[in-house]
C-alpha positions as a Python dict, from the first residue, in 0.01 Angstrom:
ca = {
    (1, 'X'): (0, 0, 0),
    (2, 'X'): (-271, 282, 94),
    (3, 'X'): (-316, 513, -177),
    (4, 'X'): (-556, 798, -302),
    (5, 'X'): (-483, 827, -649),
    (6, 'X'): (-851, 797, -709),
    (7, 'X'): (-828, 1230, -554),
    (8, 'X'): (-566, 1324, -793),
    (9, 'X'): (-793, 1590, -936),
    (10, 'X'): (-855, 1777, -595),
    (11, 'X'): (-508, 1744, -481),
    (12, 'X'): (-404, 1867, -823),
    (13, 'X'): (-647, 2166, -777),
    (14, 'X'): (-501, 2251, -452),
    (15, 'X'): (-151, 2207, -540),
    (16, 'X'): (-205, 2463, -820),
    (17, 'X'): (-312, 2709, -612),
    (18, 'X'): (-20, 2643, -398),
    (19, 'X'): (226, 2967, -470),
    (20, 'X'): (565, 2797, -208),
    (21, 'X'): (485, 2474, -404),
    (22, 'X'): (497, 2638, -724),
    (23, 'X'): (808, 2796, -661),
    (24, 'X'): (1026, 2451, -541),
    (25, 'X'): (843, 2296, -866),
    (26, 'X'): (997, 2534, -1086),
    (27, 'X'): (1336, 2528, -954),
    (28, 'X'): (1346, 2132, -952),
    (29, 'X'): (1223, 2138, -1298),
    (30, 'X'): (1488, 2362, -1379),
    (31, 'X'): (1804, 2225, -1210),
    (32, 'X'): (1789, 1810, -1255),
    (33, 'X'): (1714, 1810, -1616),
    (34, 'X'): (1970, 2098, -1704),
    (35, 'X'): (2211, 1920, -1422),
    (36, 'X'): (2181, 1604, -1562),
    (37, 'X'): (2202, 1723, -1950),
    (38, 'X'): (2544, 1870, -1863),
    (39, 'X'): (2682, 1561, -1711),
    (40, 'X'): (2534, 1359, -2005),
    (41, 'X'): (2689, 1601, -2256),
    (42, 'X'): (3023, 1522, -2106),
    (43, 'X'): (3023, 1128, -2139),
    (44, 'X'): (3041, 1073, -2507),
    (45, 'X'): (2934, 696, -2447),
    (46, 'X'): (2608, 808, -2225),
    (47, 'X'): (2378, 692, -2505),
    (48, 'X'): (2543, 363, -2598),
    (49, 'X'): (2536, 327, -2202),
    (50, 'X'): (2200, 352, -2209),
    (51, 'X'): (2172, 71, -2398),
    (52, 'X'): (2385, -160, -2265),
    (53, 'X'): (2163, -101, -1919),
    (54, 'X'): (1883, -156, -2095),
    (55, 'X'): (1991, -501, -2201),
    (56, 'X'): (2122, -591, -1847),
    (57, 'X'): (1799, -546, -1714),
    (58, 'X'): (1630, -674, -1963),
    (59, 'X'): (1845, -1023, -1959),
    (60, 'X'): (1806, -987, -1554),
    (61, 'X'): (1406, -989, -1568),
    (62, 'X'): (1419, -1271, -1845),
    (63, 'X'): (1651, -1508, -1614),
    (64, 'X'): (1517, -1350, -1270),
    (65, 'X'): (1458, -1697, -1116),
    (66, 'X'): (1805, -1779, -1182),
    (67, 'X'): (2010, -1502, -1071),
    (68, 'X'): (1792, -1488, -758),
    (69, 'X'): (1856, -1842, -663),
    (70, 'X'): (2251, -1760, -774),
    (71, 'X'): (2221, -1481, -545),
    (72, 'X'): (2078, -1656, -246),
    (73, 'X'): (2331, -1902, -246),
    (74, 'X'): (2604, -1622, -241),
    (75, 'X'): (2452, -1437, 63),
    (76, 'X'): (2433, -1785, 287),
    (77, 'X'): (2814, -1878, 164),
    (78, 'X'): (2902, -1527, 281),
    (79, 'X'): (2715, -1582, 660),
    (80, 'X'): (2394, -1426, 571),
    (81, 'X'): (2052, -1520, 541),
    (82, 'X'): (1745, -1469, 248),
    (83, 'X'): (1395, -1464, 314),
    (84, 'X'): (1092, -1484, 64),
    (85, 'X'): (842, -1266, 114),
    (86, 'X'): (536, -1298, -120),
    (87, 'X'): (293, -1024, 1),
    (88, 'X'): (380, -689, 165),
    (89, 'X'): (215, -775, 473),
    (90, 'X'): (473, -1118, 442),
    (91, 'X'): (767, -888, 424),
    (92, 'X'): (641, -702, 724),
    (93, 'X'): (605, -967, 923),
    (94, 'X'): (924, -1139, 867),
    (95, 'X'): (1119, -805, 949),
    (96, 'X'): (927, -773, 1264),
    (97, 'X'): (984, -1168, 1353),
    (98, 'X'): (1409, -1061, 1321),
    (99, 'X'): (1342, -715, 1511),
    (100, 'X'): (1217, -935, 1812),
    (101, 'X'): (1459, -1186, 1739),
    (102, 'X'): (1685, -927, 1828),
    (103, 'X'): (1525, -837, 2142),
    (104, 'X'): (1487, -465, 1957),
    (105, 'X'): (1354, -177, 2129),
    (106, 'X'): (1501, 111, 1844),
    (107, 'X'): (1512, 84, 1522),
    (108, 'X'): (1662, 297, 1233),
    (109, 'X'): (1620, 291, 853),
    (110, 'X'): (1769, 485, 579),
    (111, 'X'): (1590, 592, 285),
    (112, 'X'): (1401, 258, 99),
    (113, 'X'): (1111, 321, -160),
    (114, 'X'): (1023, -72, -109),
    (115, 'X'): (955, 7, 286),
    (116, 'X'): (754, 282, 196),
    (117, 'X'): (545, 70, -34),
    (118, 'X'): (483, -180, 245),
    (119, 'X'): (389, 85, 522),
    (120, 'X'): (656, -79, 714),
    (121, 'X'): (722, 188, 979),
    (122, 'X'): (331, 153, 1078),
    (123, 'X'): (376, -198, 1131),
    (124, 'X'): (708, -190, 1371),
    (125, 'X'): (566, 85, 1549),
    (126, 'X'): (238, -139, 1590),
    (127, 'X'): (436, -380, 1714),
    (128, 'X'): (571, -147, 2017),
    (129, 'X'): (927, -81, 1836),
    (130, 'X'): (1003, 290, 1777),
    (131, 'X'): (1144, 349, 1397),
    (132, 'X'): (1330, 626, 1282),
    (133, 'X'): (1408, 727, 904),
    (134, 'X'): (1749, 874, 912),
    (135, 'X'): (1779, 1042, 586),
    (136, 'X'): (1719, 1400, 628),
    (137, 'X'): (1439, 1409, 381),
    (138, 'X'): (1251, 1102, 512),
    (139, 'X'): (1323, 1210, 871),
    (140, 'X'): (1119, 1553, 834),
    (141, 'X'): (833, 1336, 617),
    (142, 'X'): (776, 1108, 875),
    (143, 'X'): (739, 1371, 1112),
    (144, 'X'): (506, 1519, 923),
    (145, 'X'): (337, 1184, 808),
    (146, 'X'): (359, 1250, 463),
    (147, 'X'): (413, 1044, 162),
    (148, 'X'): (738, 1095, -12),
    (149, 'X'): (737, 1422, -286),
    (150, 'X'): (1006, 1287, -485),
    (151, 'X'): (1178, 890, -485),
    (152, 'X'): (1519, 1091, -449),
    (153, 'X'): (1413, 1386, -263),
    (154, 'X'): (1119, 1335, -27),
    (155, 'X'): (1062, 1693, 126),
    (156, 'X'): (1192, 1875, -148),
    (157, 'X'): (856, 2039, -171),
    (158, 'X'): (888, 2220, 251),
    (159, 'X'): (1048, 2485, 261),
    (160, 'X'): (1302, 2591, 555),
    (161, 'X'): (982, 2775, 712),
    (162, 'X'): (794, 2460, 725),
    (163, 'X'): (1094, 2246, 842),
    (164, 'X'): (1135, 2509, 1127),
    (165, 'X'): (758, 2474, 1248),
    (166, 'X'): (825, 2104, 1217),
    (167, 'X'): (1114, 2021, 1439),
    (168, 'X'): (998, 2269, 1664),
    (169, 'X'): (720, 2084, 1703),
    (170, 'X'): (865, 1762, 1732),
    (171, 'X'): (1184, 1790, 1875),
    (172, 'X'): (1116, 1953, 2223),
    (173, 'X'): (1082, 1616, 2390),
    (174, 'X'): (1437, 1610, 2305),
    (175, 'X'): (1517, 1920, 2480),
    (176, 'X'): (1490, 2164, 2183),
    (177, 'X'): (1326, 2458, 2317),
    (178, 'X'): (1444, 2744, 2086),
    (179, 'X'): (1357, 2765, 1723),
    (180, 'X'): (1564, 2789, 1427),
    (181, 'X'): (1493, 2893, 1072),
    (182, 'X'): (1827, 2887, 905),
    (183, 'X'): (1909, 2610, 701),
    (184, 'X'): (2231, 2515, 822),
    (185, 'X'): (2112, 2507, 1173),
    (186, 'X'): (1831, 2288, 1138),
    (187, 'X'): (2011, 2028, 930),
    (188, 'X'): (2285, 2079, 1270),
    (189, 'X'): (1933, 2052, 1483),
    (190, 'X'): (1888, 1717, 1306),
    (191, 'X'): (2203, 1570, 1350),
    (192, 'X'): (2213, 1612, 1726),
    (193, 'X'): (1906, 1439, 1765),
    (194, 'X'): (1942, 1168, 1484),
    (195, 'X'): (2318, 1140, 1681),
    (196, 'X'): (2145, 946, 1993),
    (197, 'X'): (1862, 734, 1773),
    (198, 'X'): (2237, 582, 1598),
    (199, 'X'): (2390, 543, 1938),
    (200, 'X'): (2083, 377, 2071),
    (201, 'X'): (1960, 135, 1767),
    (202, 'X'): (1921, -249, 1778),
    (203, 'X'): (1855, -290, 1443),
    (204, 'X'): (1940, -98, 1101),
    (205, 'X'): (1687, -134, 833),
    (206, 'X'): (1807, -11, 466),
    (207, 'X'): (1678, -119, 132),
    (208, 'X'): (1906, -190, -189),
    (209, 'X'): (1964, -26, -511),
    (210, 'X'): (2116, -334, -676),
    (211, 'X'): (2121, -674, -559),
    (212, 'X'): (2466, -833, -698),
    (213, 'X'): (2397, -1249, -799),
    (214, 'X'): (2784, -1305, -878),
    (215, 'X'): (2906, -1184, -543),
    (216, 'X'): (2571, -1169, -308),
    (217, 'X'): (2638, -811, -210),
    (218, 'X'): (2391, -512, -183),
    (219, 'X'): (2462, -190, -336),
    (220, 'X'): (2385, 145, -170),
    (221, 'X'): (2420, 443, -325),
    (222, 'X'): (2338, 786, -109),
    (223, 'X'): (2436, 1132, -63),
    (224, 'X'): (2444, 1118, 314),
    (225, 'X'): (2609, 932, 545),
    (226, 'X'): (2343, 769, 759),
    (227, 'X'): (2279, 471, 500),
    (228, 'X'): (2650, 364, 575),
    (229, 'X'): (2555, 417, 1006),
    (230, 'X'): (2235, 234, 979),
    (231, 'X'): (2418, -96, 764),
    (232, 'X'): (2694, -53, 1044),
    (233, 'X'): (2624, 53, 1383),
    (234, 'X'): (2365, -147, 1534),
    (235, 'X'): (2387, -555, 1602),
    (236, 'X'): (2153, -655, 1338),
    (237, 'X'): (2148, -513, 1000),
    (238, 'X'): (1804, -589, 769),
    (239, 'X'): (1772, -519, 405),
    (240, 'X'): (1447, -496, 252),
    (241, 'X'): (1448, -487, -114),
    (242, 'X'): (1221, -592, -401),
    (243, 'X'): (1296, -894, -595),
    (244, 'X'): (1391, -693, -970),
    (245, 'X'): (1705, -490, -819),
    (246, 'X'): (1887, -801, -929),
    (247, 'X'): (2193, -794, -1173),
    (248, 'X'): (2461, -1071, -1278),
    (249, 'X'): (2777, -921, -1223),
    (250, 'X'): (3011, -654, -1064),
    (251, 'X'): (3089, -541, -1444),
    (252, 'X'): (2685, -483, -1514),
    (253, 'X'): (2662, -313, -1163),
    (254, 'X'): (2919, -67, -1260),
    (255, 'X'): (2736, -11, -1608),
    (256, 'X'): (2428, 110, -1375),
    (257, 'X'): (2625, 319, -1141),
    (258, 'X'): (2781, 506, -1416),
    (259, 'X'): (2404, 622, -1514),
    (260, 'X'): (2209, 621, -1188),
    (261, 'X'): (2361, 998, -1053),
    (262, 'X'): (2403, 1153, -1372),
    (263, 'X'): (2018, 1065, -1421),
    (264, 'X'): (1915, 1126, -1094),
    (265, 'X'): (2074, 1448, -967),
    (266, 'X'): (2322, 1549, -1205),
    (267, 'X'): (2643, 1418, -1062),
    (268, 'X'): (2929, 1234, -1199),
    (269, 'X'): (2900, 976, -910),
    (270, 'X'): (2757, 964, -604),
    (271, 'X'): (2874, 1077, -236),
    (272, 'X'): (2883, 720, -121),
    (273, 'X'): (2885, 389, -298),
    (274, 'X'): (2906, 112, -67),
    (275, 'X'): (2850, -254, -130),
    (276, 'X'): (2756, -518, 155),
    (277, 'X'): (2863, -859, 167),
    (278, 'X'): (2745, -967, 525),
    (279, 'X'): (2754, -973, 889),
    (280, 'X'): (3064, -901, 1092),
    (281, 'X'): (3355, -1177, 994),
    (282, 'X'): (3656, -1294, 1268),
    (283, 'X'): (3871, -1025, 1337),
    (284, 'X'): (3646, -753, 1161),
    (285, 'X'): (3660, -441, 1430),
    (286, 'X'): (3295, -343, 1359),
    (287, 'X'): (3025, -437, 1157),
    (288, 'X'): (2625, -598, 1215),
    (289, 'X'): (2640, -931, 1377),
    (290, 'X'): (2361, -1051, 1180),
    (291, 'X'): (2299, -1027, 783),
    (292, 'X'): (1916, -1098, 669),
    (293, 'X'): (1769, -1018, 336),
    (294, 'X'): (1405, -967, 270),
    (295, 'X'): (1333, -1035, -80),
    (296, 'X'): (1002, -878, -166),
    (297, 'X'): (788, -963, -460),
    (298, 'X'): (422, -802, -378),
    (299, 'X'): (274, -802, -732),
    (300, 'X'): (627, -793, -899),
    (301, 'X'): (575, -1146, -1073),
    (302, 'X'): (294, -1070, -1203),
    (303, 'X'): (429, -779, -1379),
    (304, 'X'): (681, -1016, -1518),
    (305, 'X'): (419, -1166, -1708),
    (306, 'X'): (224, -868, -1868),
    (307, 'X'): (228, -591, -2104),
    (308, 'X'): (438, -386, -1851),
    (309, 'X'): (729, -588, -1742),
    (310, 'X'): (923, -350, -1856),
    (311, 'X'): (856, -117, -1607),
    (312, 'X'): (1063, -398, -1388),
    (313, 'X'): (1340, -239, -1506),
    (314, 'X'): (1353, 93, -1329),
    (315, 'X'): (1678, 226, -1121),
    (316, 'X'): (1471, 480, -918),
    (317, 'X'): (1635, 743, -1014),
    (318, 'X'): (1349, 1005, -1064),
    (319, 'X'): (1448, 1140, -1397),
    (320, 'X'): (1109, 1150, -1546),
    (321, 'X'): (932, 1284, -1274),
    (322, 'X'): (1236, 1597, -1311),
    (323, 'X'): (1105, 1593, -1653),
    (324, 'X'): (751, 1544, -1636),
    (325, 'X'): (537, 1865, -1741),
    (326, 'X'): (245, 1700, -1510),
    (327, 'X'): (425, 1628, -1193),
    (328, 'X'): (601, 1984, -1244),
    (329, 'X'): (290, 2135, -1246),
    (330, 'X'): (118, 1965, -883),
    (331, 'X'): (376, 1750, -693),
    (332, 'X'): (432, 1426, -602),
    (333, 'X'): (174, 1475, -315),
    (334, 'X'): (-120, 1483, -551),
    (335, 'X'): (-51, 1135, -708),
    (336, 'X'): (-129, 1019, -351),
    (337, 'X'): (102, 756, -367),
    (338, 'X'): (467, 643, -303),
    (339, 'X'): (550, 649, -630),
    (340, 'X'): (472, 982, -830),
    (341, 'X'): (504, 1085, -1199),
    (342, 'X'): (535, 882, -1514),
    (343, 'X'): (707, 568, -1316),
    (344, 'X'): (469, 639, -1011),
    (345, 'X'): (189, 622, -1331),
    (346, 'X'): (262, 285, -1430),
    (347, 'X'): (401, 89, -1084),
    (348, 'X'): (64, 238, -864),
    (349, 'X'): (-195, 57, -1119),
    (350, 'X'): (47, -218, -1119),
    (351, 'X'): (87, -322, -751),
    (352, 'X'): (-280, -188, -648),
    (353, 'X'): (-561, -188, -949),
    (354, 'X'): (-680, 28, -1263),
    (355, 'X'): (-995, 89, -1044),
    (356, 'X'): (-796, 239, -775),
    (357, 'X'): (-517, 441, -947),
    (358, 'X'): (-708, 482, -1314),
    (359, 'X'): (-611, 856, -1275),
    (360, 'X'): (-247, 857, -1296),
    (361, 'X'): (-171, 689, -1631),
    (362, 'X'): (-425, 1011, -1746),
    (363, 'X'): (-204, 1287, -1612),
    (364, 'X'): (30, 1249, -1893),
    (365, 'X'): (44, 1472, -2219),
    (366, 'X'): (225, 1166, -2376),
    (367, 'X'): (509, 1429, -2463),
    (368, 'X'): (758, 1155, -2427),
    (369, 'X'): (1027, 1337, -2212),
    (370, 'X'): (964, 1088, -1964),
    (371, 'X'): (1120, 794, -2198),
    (372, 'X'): (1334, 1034, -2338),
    (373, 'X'): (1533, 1100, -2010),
    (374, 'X'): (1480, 714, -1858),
    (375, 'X'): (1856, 574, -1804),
    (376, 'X'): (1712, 244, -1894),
    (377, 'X'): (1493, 387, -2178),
    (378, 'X'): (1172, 239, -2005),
    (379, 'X'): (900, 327, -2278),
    (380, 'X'): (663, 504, -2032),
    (381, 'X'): (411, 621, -2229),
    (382, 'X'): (349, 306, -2388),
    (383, 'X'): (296, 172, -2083),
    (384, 'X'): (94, 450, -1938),
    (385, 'X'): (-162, 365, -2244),
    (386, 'X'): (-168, 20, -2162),
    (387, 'X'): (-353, 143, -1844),
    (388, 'X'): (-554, 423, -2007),
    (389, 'X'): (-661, 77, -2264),
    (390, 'X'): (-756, -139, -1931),
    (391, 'X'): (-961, 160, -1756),
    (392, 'X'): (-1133, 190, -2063),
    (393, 'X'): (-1184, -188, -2147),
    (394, 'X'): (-1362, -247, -1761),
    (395, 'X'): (-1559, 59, -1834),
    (396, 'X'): (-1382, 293, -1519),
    (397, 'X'): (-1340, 565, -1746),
    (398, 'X'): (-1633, 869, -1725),
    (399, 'X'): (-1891, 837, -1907),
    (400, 'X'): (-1808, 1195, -2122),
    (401, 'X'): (-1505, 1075, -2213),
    (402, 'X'): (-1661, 703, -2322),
    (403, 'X'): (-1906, 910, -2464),
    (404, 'X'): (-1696, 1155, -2682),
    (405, 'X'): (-1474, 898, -2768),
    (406, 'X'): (-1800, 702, -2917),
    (407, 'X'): (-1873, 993, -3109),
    (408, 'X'): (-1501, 1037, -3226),
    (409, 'X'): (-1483, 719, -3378),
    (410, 'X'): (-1842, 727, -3533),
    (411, 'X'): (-1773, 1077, -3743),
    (412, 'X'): (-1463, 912, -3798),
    (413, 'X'): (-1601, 647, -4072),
    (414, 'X'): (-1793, 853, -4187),
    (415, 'X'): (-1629, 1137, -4412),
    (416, 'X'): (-1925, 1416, -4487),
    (417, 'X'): (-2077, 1392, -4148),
    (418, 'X'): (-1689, 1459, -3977),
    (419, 'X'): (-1670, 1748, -4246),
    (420, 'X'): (-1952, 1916, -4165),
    (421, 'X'): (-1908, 1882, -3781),
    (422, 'X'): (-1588, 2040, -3814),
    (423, 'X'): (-1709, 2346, -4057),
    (424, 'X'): (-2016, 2371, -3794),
    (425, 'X'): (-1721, 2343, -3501),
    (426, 'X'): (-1518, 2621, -3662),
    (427, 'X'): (-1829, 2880, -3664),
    (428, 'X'): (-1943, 2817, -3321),
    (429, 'X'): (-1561, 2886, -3192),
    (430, 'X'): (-1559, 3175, -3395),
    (431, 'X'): (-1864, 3319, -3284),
    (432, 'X'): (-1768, 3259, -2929),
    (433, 'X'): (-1402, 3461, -2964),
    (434, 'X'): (-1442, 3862, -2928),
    (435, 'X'): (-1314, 4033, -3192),
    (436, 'X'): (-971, 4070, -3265),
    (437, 'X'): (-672, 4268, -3036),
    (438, 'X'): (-308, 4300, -3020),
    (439, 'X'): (-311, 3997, -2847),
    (440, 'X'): (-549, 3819, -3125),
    (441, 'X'): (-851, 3659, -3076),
    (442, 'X'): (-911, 3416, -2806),
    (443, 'X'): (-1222, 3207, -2668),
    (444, 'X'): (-1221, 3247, -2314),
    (445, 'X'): (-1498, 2969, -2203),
    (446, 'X'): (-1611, 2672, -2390),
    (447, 'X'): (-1913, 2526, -2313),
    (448, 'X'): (-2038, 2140, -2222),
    (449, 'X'): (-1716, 1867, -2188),
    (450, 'X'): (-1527, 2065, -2371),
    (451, 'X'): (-1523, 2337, -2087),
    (452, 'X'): (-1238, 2238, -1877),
    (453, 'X'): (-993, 2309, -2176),
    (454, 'X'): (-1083, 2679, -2079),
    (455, 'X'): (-1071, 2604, -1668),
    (456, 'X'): (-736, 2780, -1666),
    (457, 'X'): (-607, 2944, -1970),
    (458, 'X'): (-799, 3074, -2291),
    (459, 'X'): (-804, 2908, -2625),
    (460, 'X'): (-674, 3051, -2933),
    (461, 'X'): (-990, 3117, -3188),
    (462, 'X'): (-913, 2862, -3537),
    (463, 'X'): (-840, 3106, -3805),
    (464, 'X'): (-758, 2962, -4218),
    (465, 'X'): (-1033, 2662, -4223),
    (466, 'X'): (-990, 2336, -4110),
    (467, 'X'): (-673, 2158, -4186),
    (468, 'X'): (-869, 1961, -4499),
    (469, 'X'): (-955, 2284, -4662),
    (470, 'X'): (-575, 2430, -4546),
    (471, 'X'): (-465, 2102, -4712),
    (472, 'X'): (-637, 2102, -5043),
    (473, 'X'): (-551, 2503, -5137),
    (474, 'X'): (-214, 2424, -5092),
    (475, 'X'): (-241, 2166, -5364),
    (476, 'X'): (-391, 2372, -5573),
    (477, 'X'): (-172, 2655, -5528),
    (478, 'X'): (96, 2381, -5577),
    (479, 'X'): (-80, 2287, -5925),
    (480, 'X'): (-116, 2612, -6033),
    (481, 'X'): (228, 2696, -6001),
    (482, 'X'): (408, 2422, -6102),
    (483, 'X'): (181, 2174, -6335),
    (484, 'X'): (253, 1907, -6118),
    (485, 'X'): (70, 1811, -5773),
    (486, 'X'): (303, 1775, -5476),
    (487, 'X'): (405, 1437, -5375),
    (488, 'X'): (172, 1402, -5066),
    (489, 'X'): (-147, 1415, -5341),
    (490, 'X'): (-293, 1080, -5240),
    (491, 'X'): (-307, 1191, -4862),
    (492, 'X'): (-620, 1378, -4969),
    (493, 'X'): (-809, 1092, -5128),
}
C-alpha cells in the first residue's frame, strides 16, 4: 500500500483553503451523524446491540484460526475454493493467476476497501487486463485516480461540476460527445457505459463484508445494484477479502447487519443484502461458474498480537470519520491513504509503519466521538495514543514537541519553578492582548512553538489567575463563609 501520510500537513493546508470541499464537509458532517442518531433513537436495544457485536468480534479474533479453517471447509463442501494469501503482493498475484485462468480480457469489481489496500487494479491492468470499478463512487475515483474520500462514499467530496468535466473527459471513446451537468443525467451517462463493461466481463471481482464460518457464505451489503451484477454475470466470480471479516454464525451475522446501516448511513437496513454460497449448482439458471476466495492477511496477524488488535474488529462502516472534527475539517484526501479518519489513524501505522504514517494518530483532538459512535465500540483513541507512544519512543516525533514535552515534565516535579512559569506565562499573554472590546480581549499571534495555536484563529487573553490561585480563593471564600473547607481541600496540598 502507497501512502503519503507523511504530507498530511500540506494536504491539510490545501484542503482548508478549499471553499467546494468545505461545503460537502459540512453537509456530511451534518447528515450521517444526525441520520444515524435518529435511527439509533428508534431501536431501544441499539446500545445493548452494541455490545453483543462487540463480543462477537471479539470471540471471532480470539478463535480466528478456527473459524477460518471452519470456514474453508464450508466453501470447498459448497464447490468453491480458498486461497491464502500472506502479503498484498501474494493476494495480487493469486487473483491475476485465476483472471488468466479464465482466459480474461475484462474485468469488473464492485466497491472493496481490501483491493484498494493492495493496489489491485494497478496490478491487473499491468498484467494487460482492463478493470473497471462499478460502483458509482469508485467508478468516477478511478477515473480520476484518486484515493477513496470516504470507505462508504468515495467521491463524496466532487461535486456534479467536477463529475461533468470528468466523464466528459473520459467517456468520449465511448461515443459521449455532449456534456452533461445534471445529476440525474450523469448517473444515466454512467449506466450506459458501465451497461457494456457488465455485458462484456470475464471475471467479477467483489470483496466481503462478513465472511460466514457456519455456512461458508460471503455477505454483501450495498446500496447499488452492481455488487449483485459483478457476483453474477460473468463466468468467474473472485472475492477478495481480509482474513478478520470472519464471524461464527448466521445469528451473529444478523447481530452486525442490524448495526452496520444505521452506523454507516443512517438507514434501517440496507438496499441489498445478499449472501454467496458458491459457483453455479445443476439446474441453477445463472450464476459464476467458478467460486474462489482470496483470504488476505497483509499485516493483519500481527495486529492480532499487539496493543491494537482491537482495531481487528472494525465493520467499515465510516461512522467516526462522519464524526471526526479532524477529518470534517480536510477530507479523506489529506490522510493520503485508503483508509482516512480515526480508523484510517490506527489501520495506516498498522499495515505500513509509525515512520511512515506518524502523522495521522496526531490529527486527533482525542474528543472521543470517534469511540463514541463505533458500532463495535472500538476504543480509538486509545489506540491512536498507542501510536503517538511508538513515534515518540523511536524518536520520529519533532524535536519542539520532544523538546516541550521535556520541559513539561521537568516544571512538572518541580512545584515553585511550574508556579512561577505560569505567573511569568500569564503576564507575557497579557501584555501581548490589546486592550479590551465588545468582543473582549484576544491575542492574535503567539510567538516561538507556541505560534501555530494562532495560525488560524486568535486566542482568548487568561483573565482571574491561574487555575491554582482560582483554586485556593475559592477555598477561602469557602472558609470564610462557612467555617468549614470544602471537601476537595487536600487537592491543593
Amino acid at each position: 500500500m502507497q501512502i503519503t501520510s507523511d504530507q498530511f500537513h500540506e494536504k491539510s493546508a490545501e484542503a482548508l483553503q478549499d471553499e467546494s470541499l468545505a461545503g460537502a464537509l459540512f453537509v456530511l458532517g451534518k447528515m450521517f451523524p444526525l441520520m444515524r442518531e435518529t435511527v439509533a433513537g428508534q431501536l431501544p436495544e441499539f446500545e445493548a446491540l452494541r455490545d453483543r457485536a462487540r463480543d462477537i468480534r471479539n470471540h471471532a479474533l480470539d478463535h480466528l484460526p478456527d473459524y477460518l479453517d471452519a470456514f474453508e471447509k464450508k466453501v470447498i463442501a459448497n464447490g468453491g475454493r480458498v486461497h491464502w494469501a500472506r502479503t498484498g503482493a501474494e493476494a495480487n498475484r493469486i487473483v491475476a493467476k485465476l483472471c488468466k485462468e479464465a482466459d480474461a480480457r475484462q474485468v469488473i469489481k464492485s466497491k472493496s476497501m481490501v483491493t484498494e489496500e493492495l493496489e489491485l487494479n494497478d496490478h491487473l491492468e499491468a498484467e494487460g487486463l482492463t478493470v473497471t470499478e462499478t460502483d458509482l463512487g469508485e467508478y468516477i475515483i478511478q477515473l480520476r485516480k484518486e484515493k477513496p474520500f470516504h470507505i462508504v462514499g468515495p467521491a463524496l467530496h466532487l461535486s456534479a461540476g467536477q463529475v461533468s468535466d470528468t466523464f466528459y473527459e473520459a467517456h468520449q471513446e465511448h461515443g459521449r460527445s455532449e456534456k452533461v451537468e445534471d445529476k440525474a443525467k450523469l448517473v444515466e451517462e454512467a449506466r450506459i457505459v458501465l451497461r457494456e463493461r457488465f455485458k462484456n466481463a470475464d471475471v467479477g471481482i467483489t470483496g466481503a463484508n462478513f465472511l460466514v464460518a457456519e455456512t461458508g457464505q460471503i455477505a454483501l451489503v450495498t446500496n447499488e445494484g452492481n455488487a449483485d451484477l459483478t457476483a453474477t454475470l460473468p463466468k468467474r466470480h473472485i472475492v477478495v477479502t481480509g482474513i478478520e471479516k470472519v464471524v461464527p454464525t448466521l445469528d451473529d451475522l444478523g447481530v452486525l447487519l442490524r448495526l452496520l446501516p444505521r452506523s454507516a448511513t443512517g438507514q434501517e437496513t440496507s438496499n441489498y443484502v445478499s449472501l454467496y454460497t458458491g459457483p453455479r449448482q445443476d439446474g441453477d439458471g445463472d450464476g459464476p461458474g467458478s467460486f474462489d476466495i482470496v483470504l488476505v492477511d497483509n499485516g493483519r496477524s500481527n495486529m492480532l498480537d499487539s496493543p491494537v488488535k482491537e482495531m481487528l474488529r472494525c465493520i467499515r462502516c465510516g461512522a467516526c470519520l462522519n464524526s471526526c472534527p479532524i477529518y470534517g475539517a480536510v477530507g479523506g484526501q489529506a490522510y493520503g491513504s485508503v483508509y482516512s479518519g480515526p480508523m484510517g489513524s490506527v489501520w495506516t501505522p498498522a499495515l505500513t509503519s509509525v515512520s511512515q504514517a506518524g502523522n495521522l494518530p496526531n490529527a486527533s483532538t482525542f474528543c472521543g466521538k470517534c469511540e463514541e459512535v463505533c458500532p463495535v465500540r472500538i476504543p480509538l483513541p486509545k489506540l491512536m495514543r498507542h501510536w503517538r507512544e511508538k513515534e515518540f519512543e523511536q524518536h520520529l516525533s519533532p524535536t519542539t514537541a520532544r523538546w516541550g514535552l521535556g520541559v513539561w515534565t521537568w516544571l512538572a516535579r518541580h512545584p515553585r519553578s511550574y508556579r512561577l512559569f505560569v505567573r511569568l506565562g500569564l503576564i507575557g499573554m497579557n501584555v501581548m492582548a490589546p486592550a479590551p472590546s465588545q468582543k473582549g480581549r484576544w491575542i492574535a499571534k503567539l510567538p516561538f512553538i507556541a505560534s501555530g495555536w494562532t495560525e488560524s484563529r486568535n486566542l482568548s487573553a487568561p483573565s482571574g489567575g491561574s487555575f491554582l490561585t482560582q483554586y485556593k480563593q475559592a477555598q477561602k471564600a469557602a472558609l470564610e463563609k462557612t467555617g468549614h473547607p470544602s471537601k476537595t481541600e487536600g487537592a491543593s496540598k
